[in-house]
Backbone as CSV, one residue per row, in Angstrom:
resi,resn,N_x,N_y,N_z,CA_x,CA_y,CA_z,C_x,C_y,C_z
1,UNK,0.826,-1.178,0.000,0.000,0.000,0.000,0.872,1.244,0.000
2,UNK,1.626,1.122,-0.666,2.652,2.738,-1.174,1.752,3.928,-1.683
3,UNK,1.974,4.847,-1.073,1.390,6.147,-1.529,0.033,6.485,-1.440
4,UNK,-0.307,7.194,-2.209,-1.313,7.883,-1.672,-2.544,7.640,-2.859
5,UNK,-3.619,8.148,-2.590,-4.665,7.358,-3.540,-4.652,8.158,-4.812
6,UNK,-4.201,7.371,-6.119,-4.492,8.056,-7.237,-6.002,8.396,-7.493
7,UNK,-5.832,9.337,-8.669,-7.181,10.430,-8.993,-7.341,10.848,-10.274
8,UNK,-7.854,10.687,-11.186,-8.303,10.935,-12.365,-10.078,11.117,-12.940
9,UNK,-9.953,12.672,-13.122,-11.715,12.952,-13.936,-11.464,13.044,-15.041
10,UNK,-12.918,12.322,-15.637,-13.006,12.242,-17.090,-14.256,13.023,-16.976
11,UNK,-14.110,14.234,-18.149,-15.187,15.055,-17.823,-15.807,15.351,-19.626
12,UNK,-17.191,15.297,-19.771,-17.980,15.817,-20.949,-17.524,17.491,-20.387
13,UNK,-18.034,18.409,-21.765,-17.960,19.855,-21.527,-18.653,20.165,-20.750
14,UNK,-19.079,20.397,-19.190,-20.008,20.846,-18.601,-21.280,21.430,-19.257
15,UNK,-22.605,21.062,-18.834,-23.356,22.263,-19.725,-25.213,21.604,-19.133
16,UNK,-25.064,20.025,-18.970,-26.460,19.282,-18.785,-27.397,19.885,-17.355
17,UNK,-26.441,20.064,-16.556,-26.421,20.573,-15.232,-26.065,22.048,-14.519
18,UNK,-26.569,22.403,-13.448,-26.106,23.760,-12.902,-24.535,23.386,-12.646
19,UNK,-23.829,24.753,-12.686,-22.355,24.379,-11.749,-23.064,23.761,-10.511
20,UNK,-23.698,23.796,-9.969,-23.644,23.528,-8.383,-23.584,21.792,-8.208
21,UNK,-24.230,21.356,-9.503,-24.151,19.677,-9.396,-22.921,19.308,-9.513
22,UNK,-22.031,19.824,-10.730,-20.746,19.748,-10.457,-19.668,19.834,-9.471
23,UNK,-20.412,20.865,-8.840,-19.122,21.519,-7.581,-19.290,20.467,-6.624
24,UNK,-20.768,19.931,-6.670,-21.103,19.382,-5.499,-20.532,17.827,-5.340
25,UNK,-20.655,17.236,-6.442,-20.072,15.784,-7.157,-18.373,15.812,-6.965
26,UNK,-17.683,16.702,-7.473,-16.565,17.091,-6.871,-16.227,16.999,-5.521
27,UNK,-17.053,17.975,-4.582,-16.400,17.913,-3.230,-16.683,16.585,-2.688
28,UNK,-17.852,16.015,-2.948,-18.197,14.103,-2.754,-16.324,13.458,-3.123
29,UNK,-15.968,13.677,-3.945,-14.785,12.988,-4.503,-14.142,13.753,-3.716
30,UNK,-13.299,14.680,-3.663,-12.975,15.293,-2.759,-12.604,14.638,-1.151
31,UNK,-13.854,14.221,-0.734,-14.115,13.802,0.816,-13.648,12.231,0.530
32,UNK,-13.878,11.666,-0.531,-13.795,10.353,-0.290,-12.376,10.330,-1.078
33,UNK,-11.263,11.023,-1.759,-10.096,10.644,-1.999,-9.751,10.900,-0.903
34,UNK,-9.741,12.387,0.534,-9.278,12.439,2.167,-9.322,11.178,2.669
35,UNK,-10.588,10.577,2.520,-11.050,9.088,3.480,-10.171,8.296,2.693
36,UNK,-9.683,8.095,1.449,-8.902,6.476,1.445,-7.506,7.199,1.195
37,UNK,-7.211,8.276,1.446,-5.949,8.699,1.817,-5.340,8.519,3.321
38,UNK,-6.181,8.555,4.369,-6.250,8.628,5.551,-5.532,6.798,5.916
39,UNK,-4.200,6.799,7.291,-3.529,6.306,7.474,-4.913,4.723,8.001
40,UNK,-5.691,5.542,8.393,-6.823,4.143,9.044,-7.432,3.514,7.898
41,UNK,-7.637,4.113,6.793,-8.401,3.286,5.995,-7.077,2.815,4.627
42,UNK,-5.818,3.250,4.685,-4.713,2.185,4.120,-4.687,0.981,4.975
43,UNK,-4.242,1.124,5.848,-3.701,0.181,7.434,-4.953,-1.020,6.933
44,UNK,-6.044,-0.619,7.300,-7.271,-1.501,6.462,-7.195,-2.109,5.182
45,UNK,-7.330,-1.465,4.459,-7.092,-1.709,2.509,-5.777,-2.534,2.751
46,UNK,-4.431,-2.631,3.341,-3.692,-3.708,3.468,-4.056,-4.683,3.841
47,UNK,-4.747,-4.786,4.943,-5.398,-6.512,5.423,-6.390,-6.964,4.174
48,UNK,-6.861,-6.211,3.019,-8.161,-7.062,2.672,-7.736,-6.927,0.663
49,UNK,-6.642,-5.980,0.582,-6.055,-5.961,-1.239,-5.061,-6.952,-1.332
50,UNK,-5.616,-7.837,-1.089,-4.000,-8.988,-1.585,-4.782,-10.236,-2.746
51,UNK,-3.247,-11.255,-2.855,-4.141,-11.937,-3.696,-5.011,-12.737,-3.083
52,UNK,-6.129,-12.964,-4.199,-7.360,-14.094,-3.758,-8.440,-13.202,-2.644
53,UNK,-7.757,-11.468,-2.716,-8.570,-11.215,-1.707,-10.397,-10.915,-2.554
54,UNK,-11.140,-10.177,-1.229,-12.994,-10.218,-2.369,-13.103,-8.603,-2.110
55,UNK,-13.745,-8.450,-3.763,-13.992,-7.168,-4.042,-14.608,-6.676,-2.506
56,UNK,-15.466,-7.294,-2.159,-16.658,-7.115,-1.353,-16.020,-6.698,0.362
57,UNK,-14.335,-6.752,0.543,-14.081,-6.663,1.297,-13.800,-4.964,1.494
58,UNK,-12.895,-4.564,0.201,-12.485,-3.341,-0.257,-13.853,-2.543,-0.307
59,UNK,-14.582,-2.565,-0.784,-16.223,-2.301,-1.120,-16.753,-1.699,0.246
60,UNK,-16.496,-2.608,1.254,-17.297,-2.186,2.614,-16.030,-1.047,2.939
61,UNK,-14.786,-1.292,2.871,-14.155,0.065,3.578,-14.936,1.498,3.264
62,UNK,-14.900,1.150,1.639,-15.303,2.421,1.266,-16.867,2.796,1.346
63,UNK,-17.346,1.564,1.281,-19.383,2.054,1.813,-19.375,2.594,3.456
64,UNK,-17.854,2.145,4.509,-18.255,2.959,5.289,-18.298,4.332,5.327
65,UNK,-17.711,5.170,4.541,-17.646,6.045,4.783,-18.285,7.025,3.846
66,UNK,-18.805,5.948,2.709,-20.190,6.809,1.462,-21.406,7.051,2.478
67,UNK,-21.428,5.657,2.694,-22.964,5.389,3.825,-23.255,6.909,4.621
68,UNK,-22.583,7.248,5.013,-22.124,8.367,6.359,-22.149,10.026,5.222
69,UNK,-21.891,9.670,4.131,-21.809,11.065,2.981,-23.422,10.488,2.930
70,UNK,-24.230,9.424,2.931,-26.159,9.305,2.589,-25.660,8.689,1.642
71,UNK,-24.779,8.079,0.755,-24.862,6.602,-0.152,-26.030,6.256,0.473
72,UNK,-26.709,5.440,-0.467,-27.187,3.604,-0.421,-26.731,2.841,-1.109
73,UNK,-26.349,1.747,0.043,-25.830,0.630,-1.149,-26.973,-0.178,-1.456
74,UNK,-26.368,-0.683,-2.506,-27.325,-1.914,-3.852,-28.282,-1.440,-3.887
75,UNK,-28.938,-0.027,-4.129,-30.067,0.565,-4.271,-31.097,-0.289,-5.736
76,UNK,-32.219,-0.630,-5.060,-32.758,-1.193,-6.416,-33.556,-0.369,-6.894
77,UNK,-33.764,-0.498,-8.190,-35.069,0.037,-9.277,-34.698,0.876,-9.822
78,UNK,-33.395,1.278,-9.656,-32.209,2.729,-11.138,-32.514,1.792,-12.370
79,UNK,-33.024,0.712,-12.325,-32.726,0.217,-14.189,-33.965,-0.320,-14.478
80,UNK,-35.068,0.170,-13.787,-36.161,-0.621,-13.483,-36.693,-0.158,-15.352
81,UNK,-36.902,0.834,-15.697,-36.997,1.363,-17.491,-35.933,0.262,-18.293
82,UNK,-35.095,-0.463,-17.707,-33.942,-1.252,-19.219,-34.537,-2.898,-19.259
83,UNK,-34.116,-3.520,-19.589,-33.934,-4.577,-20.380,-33.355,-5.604,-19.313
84,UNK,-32.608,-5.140,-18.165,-32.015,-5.558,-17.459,-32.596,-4.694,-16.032
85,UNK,-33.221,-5.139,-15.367,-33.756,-4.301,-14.727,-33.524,-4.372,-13.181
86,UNK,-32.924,-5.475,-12.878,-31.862,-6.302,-11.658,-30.757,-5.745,-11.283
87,UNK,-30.345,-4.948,-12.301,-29.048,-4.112,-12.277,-28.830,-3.227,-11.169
88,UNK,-27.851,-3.127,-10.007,-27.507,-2.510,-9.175,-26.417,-1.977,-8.653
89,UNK,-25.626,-0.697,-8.278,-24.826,-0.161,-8.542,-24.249,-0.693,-6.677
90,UNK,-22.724,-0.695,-6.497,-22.520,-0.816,-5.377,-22.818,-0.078,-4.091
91,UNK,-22.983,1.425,-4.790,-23.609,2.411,-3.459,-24.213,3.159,-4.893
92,UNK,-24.985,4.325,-4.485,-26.079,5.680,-4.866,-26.216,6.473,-4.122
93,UNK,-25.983,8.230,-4.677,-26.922,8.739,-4.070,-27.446,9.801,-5.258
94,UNK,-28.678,10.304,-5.122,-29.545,11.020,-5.590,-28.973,12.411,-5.605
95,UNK,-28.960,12.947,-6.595,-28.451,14.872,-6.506,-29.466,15.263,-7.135
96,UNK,-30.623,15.475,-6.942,-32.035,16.144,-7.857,-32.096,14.940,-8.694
97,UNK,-31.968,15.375,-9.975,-32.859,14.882,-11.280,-31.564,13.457,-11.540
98,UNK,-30.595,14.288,-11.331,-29.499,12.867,-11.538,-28.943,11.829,-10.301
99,UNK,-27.640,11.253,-10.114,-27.298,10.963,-9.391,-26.118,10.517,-9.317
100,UNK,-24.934,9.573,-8.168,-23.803,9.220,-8.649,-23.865,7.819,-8.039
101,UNK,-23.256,6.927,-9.474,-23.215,5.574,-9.029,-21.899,5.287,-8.323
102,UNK,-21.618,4.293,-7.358,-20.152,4.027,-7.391,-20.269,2.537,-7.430
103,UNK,-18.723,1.981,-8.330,-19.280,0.937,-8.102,-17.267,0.483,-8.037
104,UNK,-16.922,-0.267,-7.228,-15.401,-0.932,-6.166,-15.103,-2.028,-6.945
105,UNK,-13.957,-2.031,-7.538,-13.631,-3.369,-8.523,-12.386,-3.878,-7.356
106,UNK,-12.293,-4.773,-7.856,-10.688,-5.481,-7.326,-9.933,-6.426,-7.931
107,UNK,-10.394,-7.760,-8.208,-9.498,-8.544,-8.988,-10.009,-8.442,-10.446
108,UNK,-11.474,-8.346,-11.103,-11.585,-8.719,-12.311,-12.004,-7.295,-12.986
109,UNK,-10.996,-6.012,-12.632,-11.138,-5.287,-12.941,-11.110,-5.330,-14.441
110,UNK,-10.160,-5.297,-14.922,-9.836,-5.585,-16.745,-9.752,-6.577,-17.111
111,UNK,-9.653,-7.900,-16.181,-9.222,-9.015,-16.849,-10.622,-9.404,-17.393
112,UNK,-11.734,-8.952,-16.888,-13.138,-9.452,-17.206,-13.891,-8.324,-17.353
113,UNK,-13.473,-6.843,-18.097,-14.064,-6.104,-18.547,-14.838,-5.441,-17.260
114,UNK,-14.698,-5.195,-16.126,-15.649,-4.734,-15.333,-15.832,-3.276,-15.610
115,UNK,-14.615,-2.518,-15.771,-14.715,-1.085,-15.825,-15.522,-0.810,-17.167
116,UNK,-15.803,-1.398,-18.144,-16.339,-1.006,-19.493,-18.061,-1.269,-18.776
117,UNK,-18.073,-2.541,-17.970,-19.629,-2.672,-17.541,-20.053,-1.631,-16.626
118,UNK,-19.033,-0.826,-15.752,-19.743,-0.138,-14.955,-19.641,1.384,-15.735
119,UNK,-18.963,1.735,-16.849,-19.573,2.673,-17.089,-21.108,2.463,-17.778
120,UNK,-20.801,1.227,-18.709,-22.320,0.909,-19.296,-23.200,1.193,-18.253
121,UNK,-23.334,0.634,-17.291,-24.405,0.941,-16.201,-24.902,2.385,-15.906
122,UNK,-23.644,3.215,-15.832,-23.643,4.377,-15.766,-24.974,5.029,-16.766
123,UNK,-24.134,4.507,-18.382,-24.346,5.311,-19.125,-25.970,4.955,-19.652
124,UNK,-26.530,3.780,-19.016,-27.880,3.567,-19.276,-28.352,3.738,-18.536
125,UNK,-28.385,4.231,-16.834,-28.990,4.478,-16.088,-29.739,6.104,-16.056
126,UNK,-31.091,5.789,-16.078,-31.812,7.142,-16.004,-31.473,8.280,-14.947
127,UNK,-31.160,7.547,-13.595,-31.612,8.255,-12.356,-29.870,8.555,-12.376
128,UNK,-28.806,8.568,-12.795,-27.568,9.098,-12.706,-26.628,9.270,-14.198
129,UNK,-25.883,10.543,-13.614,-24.952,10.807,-14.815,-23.644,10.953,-14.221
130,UNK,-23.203,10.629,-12.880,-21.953,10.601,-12.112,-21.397,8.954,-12.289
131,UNK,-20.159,8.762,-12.353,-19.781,6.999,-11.666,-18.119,7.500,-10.997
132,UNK,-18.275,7.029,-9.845,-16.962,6.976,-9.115,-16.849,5.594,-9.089
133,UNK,-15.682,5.076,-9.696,-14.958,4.077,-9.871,-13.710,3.607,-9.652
134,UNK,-13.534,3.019,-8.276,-12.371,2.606,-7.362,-11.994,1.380,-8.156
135,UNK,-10.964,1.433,-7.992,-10.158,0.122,-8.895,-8.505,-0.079,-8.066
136,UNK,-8.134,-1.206,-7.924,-6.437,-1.018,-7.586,-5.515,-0.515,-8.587
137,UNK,-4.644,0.178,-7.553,-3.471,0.686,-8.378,-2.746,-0.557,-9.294
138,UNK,-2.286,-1.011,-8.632,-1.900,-2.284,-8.918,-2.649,-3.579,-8.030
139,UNK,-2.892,-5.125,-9.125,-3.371,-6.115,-8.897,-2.301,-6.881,-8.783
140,UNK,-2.451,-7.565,-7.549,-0.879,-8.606,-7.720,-1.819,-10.094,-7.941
141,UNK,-0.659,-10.724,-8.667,-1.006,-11.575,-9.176,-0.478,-13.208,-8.518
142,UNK,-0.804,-14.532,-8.533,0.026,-15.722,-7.981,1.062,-15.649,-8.630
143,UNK,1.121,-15.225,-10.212,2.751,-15.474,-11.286,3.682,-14.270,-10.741
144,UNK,3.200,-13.461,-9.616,4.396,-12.780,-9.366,4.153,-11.189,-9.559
145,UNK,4.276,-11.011,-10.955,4.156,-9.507,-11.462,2.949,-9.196,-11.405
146,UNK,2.695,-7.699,-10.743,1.373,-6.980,-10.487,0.866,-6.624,-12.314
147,UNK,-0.462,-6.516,-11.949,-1.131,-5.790,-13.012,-1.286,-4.358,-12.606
148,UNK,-0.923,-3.559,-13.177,-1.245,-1.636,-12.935,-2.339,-1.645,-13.868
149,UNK,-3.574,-1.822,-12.862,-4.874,-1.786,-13.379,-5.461,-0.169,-13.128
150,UNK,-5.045,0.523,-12.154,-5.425,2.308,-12.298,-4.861,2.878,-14.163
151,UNK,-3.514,2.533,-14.259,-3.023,3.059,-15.513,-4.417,2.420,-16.417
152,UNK,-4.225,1.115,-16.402,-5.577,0.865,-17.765,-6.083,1.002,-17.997
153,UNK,-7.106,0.991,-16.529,-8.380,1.543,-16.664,-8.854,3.340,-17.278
154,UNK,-7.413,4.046,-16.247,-7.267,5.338,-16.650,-7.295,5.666,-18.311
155,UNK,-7.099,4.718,-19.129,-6.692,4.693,-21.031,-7.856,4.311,-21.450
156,UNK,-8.303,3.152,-20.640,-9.394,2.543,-21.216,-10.596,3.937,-21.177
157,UNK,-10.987,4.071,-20.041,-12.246,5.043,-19.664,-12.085,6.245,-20.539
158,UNK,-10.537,6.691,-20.751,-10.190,7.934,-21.114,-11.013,7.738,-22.457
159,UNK,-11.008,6.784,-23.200,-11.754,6.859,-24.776,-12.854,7.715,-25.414
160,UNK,-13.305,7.152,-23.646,-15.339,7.890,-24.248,-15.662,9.229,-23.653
161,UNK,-14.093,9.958,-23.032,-14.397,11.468,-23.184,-13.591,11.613,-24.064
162,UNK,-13.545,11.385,-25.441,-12.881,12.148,-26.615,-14.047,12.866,-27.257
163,UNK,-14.155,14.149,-27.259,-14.569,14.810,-28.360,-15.430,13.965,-29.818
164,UNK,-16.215,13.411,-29.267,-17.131,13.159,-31.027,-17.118,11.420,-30.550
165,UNK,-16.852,11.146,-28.765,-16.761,9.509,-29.019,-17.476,9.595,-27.162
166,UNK,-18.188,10.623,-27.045,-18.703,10.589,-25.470,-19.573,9.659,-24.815
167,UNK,-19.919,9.190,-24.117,-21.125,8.324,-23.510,-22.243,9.002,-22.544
168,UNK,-23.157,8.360,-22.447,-24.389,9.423,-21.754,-24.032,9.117,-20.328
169,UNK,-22.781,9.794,-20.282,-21.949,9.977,-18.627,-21.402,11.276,-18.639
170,UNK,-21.517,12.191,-17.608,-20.845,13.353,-17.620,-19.907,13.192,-17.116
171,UNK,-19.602,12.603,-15.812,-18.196,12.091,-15.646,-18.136,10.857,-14.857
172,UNK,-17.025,10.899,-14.844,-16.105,9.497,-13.959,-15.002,9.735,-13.622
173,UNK,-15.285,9.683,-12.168,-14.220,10.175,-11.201,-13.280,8.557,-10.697
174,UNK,-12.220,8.738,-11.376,-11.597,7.292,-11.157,-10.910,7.732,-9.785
175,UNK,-10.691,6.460,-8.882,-9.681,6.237,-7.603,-8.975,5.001,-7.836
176,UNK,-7.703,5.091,-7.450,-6.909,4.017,-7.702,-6.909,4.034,-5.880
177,UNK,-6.488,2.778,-5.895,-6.289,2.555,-3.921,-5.118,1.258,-4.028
């Protein structure tokens, strides 16, 4: 657990929303890069990021301290309008008309496409246009050499804020941990 928590926004041109949804989605990120910067919740994230460890362990560090910002986790009925209507984001919360999903990867971050599914989620969900998406800096692996899954994901996500290639996401606030 070296350093400190990486941070990367991928942002559309502002314009769907008041500044204030923005500012406000921000200082949310903001509070929660302090919280997994903070020496108690590394000290933690070491006992539970190793190999073979469960998303679901990493997941609760950080729902403690969404929960406490008014997250809900596994909020149902955001996809209740799709095709898939079971669909549930790891925490939510509501900002007026939109909202921000988050959703905590750990081992099958890229190796099984998760970050491409949780923006999809994002980007079909009615009730939000935010996704904060925690991922490890690096994944260590049994063969030895880590995967630097923040860098990938950071390239990968970066795609669909290009100019003329956007998704119906205004942003995505990546955390590496």
């Amino acid at each position: 657990m070296k350093g400190d928590t990486k941070y990367e926004l991928f942002s559309k041109e502002p314009g769907k929303f008041s500044k204030d949804v923005y500012e406000r989605v921000s200082k949310i990120a903001e509070e929660l890069k302090a919280h997994m910067d903070t020496k108690s919740f590394r000290s933690k994230l070491e006992l539970v990021h190793k190999v073979n460890g469960k998303s679901q362990d990493v997941q609760k560090l950080i729902a403690d301290e969404l929960v406490r910002l008014k997250f809900m986790p596994e909020k149902r009925g955001l996809f209740s309008e799709c095709e898939v209507p079971s669909l549930r984001p790891d925490l939510y919360l509501q900002l007026g008309k939109s909202g921000i999903l988050v959703e905590v990867e750990r081992g099958k971050t890229t190796a099984n496409n998760m970050d491409f599914l949780d923006v999809w989620k994002c980007h079909i969900c009615a009730h939000a246009d935010f996704l904060f998406l925690i991922v490890p800096c690096e994944r260590a692996r049994t063969t030895g050499k880590p995967t630097k899954e923040f860098e990938r994901v950071k390239n990968r996500i970066g795609t669909f804020f290009k100019r003329g290639n956007y998704v119906n996401v205004e942003e995505v606030h990546l955390f590496g941990y």
